[in-house]
PyMOL CGO cylinders between C-alpha atoms (Angstrom):
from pymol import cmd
from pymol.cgo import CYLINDER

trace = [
    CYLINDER, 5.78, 18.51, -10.12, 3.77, 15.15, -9.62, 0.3, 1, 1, 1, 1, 1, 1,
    CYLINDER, 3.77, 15.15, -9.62, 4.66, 15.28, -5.68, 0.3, 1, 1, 1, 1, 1, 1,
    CYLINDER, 4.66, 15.28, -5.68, 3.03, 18.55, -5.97, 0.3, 1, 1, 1, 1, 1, 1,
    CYLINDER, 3.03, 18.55, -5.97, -0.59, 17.44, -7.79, 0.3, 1, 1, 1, 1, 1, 1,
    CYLINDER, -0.59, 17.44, -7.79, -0.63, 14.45, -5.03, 0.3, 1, 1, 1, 1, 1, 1,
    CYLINDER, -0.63, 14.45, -5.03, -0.44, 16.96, -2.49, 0.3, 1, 1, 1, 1, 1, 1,
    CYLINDER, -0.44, 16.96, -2.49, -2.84, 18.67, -4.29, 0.3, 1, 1, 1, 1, 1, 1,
    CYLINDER, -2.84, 18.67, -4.29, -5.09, 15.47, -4.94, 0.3, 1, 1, 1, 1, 1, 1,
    CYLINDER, -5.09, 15.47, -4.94, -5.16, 14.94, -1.11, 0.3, 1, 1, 1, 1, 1, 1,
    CYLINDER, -5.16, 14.94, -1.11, -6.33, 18.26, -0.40, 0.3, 1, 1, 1, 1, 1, 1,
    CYLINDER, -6.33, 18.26, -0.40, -3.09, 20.48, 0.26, 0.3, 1, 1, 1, 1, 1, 1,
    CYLINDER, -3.09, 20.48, 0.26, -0.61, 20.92, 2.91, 0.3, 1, 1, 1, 1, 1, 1,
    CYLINDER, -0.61, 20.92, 2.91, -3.09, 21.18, 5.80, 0.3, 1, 1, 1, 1, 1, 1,
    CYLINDER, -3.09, 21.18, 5.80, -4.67, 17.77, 4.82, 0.3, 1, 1, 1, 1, 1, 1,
    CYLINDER, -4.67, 17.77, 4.82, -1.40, 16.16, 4.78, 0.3, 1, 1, 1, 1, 1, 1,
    CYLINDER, -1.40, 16.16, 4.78, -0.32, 17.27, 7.93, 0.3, 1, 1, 1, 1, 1, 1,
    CYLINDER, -0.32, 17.27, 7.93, -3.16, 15.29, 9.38, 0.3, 1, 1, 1, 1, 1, 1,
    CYLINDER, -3.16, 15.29, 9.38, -2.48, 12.16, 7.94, 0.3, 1, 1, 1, 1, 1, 1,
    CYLINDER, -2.48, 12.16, 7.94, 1.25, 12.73, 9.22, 0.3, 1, 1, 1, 1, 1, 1,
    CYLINDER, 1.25, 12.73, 9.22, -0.07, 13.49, 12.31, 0.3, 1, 1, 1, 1, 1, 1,
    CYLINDER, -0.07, 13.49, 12.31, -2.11, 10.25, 12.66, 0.3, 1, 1, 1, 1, 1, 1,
    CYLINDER, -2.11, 10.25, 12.66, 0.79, 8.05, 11.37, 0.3, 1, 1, 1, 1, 1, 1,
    CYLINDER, 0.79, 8.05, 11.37, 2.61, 9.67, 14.53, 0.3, 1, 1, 1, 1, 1, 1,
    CYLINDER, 2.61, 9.67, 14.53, -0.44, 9.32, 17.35, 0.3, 1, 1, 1, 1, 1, 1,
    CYLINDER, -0.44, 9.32, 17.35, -0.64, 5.79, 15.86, 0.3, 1, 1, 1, 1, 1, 1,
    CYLINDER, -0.64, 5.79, 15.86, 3.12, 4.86, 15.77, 0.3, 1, 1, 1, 1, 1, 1,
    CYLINDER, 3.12, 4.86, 15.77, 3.09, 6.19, 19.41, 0.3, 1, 1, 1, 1, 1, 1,
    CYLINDER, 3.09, 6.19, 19.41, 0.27, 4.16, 20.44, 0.3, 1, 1, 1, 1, 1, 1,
    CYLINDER, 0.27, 4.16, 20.44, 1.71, 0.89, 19.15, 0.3, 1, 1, 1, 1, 1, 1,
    CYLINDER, 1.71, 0.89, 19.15, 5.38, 1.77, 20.13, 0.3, 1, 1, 1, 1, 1, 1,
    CYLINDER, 5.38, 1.77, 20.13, 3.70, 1.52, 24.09, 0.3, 1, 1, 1, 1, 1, 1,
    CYLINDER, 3.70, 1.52, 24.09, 2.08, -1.90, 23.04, 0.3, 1, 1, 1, 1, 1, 1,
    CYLINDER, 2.08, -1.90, 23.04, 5.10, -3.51, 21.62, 0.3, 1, 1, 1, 1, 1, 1,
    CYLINDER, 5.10, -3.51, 21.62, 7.34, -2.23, 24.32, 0.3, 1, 1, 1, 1, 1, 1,
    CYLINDER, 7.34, -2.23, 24.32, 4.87, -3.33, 27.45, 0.3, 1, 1, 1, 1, 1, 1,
    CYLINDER, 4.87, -3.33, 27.45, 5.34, -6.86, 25.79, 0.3, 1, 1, 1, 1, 1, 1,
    CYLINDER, 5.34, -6.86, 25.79, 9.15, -6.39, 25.38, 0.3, 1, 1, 1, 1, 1, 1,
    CYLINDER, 9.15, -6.39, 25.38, 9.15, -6.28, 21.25, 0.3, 1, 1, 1, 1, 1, 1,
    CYLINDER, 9.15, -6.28, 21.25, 10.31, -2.89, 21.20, 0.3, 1, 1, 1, 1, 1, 1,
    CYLINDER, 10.31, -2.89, 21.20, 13.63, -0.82, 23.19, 0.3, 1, 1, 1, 1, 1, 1,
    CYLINDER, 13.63, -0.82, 23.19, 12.65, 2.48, 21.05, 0.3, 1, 1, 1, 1, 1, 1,
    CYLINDER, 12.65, 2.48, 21.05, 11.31, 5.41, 22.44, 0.3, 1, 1, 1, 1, 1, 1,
    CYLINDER, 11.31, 5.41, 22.44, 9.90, 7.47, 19.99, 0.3, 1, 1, 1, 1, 1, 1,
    CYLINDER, 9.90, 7.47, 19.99, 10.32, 11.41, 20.74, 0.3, 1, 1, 1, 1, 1, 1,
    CYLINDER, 10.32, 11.41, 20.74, 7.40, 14.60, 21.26, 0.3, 1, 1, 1, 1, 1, 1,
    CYLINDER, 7.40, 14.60, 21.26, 4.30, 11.96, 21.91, 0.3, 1, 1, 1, 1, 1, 1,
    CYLINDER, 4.30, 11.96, 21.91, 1.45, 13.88, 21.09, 0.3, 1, 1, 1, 1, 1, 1,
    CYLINDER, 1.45, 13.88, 21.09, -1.11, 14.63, 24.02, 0.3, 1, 1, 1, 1, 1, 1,
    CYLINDER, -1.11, 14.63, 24.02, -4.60, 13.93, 21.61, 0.3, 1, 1, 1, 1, 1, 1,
    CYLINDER, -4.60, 13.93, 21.61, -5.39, 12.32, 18.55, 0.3, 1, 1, 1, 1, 1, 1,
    CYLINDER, -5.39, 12.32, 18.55, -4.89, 14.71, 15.70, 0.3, 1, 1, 1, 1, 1, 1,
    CYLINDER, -4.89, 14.71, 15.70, -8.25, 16.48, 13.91, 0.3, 1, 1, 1, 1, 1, 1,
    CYLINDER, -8.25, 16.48, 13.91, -9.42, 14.15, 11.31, 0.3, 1, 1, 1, 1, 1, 1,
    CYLINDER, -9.42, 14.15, 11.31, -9.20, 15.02, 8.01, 0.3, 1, 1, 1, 1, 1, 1,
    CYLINDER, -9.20, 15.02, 8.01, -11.78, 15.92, 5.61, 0.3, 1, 1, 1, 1, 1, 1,
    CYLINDER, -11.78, 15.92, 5.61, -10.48, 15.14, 2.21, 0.3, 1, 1, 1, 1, 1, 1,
    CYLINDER, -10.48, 15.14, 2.21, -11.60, 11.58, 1.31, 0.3, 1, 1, 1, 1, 1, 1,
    CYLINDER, -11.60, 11.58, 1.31, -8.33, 10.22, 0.13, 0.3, 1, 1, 1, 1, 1, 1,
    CYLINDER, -8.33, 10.22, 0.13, -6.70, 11.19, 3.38, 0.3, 1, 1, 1, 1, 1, 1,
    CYLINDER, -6.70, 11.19, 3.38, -9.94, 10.60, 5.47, 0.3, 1, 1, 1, 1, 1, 1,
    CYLINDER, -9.94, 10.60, 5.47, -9.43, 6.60, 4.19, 0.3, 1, 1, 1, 1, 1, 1,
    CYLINDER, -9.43, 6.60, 4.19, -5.69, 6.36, 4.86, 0.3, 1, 1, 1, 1, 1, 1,
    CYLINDER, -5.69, 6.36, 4.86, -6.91, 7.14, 8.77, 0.3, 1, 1, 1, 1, 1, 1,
    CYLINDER, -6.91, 7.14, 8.77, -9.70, 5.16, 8.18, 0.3, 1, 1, 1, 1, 1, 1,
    CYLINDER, -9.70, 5.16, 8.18, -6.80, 2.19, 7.19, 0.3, 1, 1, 1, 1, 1, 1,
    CYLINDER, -6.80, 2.19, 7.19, -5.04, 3.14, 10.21, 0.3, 1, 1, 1, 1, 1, 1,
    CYLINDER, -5.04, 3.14, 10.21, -7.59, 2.82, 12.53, 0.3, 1, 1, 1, 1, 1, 1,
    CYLINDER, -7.59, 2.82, 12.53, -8.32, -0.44, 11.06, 0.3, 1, 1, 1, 1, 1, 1,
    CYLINDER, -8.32, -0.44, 11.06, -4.35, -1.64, 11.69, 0.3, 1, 1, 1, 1, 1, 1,
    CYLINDER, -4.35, -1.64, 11.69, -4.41, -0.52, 14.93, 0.3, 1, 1, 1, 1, 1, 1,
    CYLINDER, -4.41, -0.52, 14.93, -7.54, -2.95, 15.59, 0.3, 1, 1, 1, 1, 1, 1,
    CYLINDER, -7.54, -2.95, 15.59, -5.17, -5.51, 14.20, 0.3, 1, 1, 1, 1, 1, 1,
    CYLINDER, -5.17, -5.51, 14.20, -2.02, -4.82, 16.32, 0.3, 1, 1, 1, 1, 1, 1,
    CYLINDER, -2.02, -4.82, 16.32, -4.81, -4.50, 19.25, 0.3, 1, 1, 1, 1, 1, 1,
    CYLINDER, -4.81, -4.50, 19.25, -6.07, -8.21, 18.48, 0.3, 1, 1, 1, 1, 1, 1,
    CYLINDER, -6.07, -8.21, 18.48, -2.78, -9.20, 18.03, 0.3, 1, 1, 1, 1, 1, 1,
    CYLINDER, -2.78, -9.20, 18.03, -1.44, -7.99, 21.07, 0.3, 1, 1, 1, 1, 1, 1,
    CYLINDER, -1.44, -7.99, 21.07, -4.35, -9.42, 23.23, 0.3, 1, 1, 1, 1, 1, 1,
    CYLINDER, -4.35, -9.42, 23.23, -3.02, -12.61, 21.18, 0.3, 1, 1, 1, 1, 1, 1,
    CYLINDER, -3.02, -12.61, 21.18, -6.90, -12.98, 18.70, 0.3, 1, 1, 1, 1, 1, 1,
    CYLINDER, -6.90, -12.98, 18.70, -5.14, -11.77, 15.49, 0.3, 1, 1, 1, 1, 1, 1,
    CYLINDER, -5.14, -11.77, 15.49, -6.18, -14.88, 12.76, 0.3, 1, 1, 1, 1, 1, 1,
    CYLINDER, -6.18, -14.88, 12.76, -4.95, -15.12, 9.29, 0.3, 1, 1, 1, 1, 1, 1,
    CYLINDER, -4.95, -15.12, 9.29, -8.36, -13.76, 8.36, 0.3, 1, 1, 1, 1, 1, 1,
    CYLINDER, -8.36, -13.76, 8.36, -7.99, -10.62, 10.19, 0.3, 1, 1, 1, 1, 1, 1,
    CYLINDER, -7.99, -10.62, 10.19, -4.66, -10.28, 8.38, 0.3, 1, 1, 1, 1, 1, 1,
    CYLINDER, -4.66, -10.28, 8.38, -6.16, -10.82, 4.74, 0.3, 1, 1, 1, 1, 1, 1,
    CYLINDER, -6.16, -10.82, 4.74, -8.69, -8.54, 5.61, 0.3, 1, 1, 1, 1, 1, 1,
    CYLINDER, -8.69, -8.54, 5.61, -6.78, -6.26, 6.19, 0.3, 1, 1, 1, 1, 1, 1,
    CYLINDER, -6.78, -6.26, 6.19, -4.08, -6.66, 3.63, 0.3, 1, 1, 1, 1, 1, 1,
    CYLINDER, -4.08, -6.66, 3.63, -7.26, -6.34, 1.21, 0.3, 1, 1, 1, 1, 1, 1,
    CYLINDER, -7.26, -6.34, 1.21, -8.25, -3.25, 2.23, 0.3, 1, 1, 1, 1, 1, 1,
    CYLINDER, -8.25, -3.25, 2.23, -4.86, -1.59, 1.65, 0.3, 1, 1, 1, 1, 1, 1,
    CYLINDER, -4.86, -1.59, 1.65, -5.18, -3.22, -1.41, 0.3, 1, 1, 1, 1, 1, 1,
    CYLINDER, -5.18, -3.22, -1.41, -8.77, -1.12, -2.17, 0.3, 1, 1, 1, 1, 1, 1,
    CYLINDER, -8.77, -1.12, -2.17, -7.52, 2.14, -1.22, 0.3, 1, 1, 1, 1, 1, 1,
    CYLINDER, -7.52, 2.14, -1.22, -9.12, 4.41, -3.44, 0.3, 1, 1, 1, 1, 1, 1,
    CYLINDER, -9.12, 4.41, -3.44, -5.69, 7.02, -3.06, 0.3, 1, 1, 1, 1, 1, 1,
    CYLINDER, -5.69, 7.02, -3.06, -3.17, 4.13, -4.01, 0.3, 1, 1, 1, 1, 1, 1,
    CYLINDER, -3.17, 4.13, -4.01, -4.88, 3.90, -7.46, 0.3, 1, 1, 1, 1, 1, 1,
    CYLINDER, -4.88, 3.90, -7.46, -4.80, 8.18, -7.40, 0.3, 1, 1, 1, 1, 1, 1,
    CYLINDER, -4.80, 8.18, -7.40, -1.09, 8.12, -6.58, 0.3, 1, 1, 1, 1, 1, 1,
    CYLINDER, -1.09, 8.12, -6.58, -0.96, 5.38, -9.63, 0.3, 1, 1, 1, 1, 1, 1,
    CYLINDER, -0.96, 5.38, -9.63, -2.33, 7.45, -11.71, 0.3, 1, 1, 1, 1, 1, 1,
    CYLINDER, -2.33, 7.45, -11.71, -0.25, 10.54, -11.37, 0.3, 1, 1, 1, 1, 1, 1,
    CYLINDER, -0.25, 10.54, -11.37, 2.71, 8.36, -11.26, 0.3, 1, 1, 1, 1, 1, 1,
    CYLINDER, 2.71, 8.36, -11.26, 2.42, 6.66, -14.47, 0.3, 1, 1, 1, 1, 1, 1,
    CYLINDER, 2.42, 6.66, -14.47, 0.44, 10.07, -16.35, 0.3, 1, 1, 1, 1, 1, 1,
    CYLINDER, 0.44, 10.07, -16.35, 3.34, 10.86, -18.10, 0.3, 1, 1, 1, 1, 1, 1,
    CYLINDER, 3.34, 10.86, -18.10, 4.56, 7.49, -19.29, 0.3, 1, 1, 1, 1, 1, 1,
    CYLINDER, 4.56, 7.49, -19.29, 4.48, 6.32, -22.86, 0.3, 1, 1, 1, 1, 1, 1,
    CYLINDER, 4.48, 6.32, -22.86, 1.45, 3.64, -22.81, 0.3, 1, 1, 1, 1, 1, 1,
    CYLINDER, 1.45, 3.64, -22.81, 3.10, 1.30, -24.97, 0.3, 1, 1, 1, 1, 1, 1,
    CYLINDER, 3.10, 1.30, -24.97, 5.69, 0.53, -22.37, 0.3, 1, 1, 1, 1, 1, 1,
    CYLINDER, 5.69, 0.53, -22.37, 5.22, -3.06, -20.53, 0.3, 1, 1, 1, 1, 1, 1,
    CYLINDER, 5.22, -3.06, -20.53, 4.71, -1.77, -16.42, 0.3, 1, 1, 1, 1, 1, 1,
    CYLINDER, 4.71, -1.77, -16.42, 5.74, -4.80, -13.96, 0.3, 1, 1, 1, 1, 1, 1,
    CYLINDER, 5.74, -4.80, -13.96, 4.34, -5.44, -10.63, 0.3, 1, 1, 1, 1, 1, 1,
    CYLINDER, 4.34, -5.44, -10.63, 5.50, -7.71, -8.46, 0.3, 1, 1, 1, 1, 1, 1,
    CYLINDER, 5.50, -7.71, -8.46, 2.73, -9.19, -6.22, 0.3, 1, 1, 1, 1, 1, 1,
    CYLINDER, 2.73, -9.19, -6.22, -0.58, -8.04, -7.85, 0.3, 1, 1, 1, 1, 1, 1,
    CYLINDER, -0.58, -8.04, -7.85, -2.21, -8.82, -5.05, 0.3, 1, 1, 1, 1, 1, 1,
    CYLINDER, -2.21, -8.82, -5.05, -6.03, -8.55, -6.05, 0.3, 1, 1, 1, 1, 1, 1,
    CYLINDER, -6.03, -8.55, -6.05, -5.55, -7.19, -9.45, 0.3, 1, 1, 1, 1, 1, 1,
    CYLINDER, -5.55, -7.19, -9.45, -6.41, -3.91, -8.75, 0.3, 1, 1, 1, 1, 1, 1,
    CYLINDER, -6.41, -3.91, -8.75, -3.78, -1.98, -10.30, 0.3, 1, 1, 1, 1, 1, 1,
    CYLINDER, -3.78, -1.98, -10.30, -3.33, -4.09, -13.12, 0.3, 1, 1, 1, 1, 1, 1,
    CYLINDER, -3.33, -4.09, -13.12, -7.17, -3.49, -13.95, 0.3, 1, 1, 1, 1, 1, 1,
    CYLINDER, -7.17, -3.49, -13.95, -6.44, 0.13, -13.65, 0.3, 1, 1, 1, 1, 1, 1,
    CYLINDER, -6.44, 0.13, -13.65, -3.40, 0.18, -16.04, 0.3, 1, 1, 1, 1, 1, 1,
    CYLINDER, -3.40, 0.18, -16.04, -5.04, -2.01, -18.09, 0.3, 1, 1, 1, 1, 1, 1,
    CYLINDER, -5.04, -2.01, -18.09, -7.79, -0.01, -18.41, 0.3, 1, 1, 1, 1, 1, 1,
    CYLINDER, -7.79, -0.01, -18.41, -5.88, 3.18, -18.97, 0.3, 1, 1, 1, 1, 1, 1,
    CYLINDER, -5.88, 3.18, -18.97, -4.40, 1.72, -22.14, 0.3, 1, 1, 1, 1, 1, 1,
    CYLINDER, -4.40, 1.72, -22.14, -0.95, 0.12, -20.25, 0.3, 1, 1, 1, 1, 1, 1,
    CYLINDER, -0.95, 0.12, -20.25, 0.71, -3.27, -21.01, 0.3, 1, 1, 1, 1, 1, 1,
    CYLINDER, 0.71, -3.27, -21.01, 0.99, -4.65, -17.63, 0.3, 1, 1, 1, 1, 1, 1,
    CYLINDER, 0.99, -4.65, -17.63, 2.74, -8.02, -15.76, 0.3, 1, 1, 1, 1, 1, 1,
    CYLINDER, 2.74, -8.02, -15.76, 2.50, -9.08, -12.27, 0.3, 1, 1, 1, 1, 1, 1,
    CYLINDER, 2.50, -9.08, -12.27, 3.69, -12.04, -10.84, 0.3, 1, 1, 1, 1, 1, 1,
    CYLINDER, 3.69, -12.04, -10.84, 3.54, -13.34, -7.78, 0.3, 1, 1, 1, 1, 1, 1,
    CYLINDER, 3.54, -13.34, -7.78, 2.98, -17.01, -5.86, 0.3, 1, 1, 1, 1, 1, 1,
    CYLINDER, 2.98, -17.01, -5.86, -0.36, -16.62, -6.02, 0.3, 1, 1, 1, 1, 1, 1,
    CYLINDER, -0.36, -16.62, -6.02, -2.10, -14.55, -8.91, 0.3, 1, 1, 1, 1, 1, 1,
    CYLINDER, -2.10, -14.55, -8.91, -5.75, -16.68, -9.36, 0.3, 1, 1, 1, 1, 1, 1,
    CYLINDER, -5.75, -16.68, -9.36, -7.66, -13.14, -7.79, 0.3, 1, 1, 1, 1, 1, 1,
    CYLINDER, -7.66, -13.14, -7.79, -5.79, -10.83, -9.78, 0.3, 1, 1, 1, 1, 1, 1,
    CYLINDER, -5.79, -10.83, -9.78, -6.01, -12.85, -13.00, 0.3, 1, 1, 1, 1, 1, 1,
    CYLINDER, -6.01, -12.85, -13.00, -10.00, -12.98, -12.67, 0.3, 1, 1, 1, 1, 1, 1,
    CYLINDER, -10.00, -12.98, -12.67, -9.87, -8.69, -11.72, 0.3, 1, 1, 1, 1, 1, 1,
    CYLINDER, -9.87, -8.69, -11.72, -7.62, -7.60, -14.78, 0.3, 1, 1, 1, 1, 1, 1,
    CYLINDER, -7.62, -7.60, -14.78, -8.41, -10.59, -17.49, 0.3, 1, 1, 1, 1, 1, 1,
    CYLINDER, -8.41, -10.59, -17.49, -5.84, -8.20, -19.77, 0.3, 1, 1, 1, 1, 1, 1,
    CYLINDER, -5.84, -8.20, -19.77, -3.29, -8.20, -17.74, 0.3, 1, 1, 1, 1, 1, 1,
    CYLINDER, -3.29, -8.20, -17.74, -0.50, -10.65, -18.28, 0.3, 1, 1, 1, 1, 1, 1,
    CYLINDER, -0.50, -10.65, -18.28, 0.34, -11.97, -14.71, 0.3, 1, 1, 1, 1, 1, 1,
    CYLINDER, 0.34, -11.97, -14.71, 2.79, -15.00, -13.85, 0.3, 1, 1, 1, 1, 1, 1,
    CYLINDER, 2.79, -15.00, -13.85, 2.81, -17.36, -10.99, 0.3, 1, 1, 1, 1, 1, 1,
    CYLINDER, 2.81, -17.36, -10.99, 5.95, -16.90, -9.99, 0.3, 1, 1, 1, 1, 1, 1,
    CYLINDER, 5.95, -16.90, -9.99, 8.37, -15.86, -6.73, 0.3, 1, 1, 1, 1, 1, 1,
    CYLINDER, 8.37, -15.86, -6.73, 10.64, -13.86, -8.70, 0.3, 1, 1, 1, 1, 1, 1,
    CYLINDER, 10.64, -13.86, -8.70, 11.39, -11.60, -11.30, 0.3, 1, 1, 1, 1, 1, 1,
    CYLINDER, 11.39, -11.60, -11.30, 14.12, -13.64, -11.86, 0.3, 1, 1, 1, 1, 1, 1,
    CYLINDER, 14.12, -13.64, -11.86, 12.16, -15.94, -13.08, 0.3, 1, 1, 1, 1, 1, 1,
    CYLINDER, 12.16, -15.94, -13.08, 10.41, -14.31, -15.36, 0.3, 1, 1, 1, 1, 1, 1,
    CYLINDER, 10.41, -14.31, -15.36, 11.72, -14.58, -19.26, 0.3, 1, 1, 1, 1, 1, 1,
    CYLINDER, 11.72, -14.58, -19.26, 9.96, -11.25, -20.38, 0.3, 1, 1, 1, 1, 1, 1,
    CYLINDER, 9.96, -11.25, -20.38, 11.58, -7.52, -20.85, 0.3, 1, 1, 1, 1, 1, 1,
    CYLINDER, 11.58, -7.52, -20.85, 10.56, -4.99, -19.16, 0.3, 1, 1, 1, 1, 1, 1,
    CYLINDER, 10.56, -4.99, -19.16, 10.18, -1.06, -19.25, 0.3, 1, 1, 1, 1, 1, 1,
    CYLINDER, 10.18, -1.06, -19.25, 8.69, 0.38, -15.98, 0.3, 1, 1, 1, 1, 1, 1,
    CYLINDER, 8.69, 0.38, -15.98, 9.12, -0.97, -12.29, 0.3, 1, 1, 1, 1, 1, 1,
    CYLINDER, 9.12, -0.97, -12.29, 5.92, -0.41, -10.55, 0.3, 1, 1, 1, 1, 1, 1,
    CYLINDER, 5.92, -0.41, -10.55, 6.81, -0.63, -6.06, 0.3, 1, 1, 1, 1, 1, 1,
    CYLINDER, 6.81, -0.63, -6.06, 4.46, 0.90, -4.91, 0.3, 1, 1, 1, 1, 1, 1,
    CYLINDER, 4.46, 0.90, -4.91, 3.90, -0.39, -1.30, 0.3, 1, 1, 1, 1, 1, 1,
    CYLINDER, 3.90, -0.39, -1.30, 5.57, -3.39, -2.34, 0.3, 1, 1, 1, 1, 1, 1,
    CYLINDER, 5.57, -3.39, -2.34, 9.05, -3.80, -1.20, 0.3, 1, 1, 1, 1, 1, 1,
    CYLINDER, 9.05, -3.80, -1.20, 8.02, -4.72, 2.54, 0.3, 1, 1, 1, 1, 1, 1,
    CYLINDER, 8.02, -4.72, 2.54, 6.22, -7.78, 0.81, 0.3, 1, 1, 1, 1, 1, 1,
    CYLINDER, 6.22, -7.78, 0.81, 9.55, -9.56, -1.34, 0.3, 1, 1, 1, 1, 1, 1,
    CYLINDER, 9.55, -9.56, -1.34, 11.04, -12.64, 0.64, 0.3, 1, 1, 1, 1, 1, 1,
    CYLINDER, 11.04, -12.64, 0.64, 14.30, -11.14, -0.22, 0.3, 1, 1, 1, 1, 1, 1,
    CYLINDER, 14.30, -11.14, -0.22, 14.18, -7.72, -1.22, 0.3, 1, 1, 1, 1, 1, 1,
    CYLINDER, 14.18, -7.72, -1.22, 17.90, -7.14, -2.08, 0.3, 1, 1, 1, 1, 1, 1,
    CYLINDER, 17.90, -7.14, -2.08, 17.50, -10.26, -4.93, 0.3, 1, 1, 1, 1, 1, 1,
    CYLINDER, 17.50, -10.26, -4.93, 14.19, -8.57, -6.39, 0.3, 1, 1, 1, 1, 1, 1,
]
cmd.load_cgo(trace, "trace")
């Protein structure tokens, strides 16, 4: 049922199918860079002969807009200009994506708001503004939480590396895009 309203949120099957599409021409794309620089042994199958049409919906139209952007990054960092800058930036941005906070939403709709939501690595704050806003109890932690304490001033966010060690209970788990950030994902 929620899978369906995000489909629905992102302008239906059609719309989708172009953001799939773009994750493929992209994956292609960077597949050749990485393997002309010997990173990568893969070949990926059925390389498509043209960019995909771009989408017109504006939650999908952004996540293209965020790939385009990455592939600037893996273009810089392949031509060996990448900085730590162009990584924050760009970490950020994913961050601001209007449809993460959409997908949020419908994920947490039918949750009881007096439950305490965690998120590990609040990055700016955004979703713990959101959930905050939306009548949540929220915690984040992370090493660094200065930005996302100063975005969501409700939120109760811990500098920490761990859950482990964090002395509060817990009802919901929120991972959203988050598991490819953990140190060590198997002790989170």
């Amino acid at each position: 049922m929620q899978l369906e309203k995000i489909r629905e949120l992102f302008g239906g099957k059609a719309e989708v199918e172009k953001a799939y599409g773009w994750n493929i021409w992209l994956a292609h794309k960077w597949a050749e860079r990485m393997r002309s620089r010997g990173l990568w042994g893969l070949r990926l199958e059925k390389r498509p002969q043209s960019p995909p049409p771009r989408p017109v919906n504006p939650y999908v139209a952004e996540h293209v807009e965020f790939l385009e952007n990455f592939d600037g990054a893996v273009k810089a960092e392949a031509e060996g200009s990448a900085d730590r800058n162009l990584l924050e930036l760009l970490y950020a941005t994913w961050q601001l994506q209007s449809w993460r906070l959409a997908v949020l939403t419908f994920l947490v709709e039918d949750l009881d708001k007096r439950l305490v939501a965690l998120e590990p690595l609040p990055g700016d704050g955004i979703s713990g503004y959101h959930l905050t806003e939306e009548g949540f109890r929220y915690m984040g932690y992370g090493p660094d939480v200065e930005l996302a304490s100063k975005v969501a001033p409700d939120a109760r966010l811990y500098k920490a590396l761990s859950a482990c060690e964090m002395r509060e209970g817990v009802d919901v788990l929120l991972l959203i895009d988050k598991a490819m950030w953990f140190h060590d994902v198997a002790r989170e």
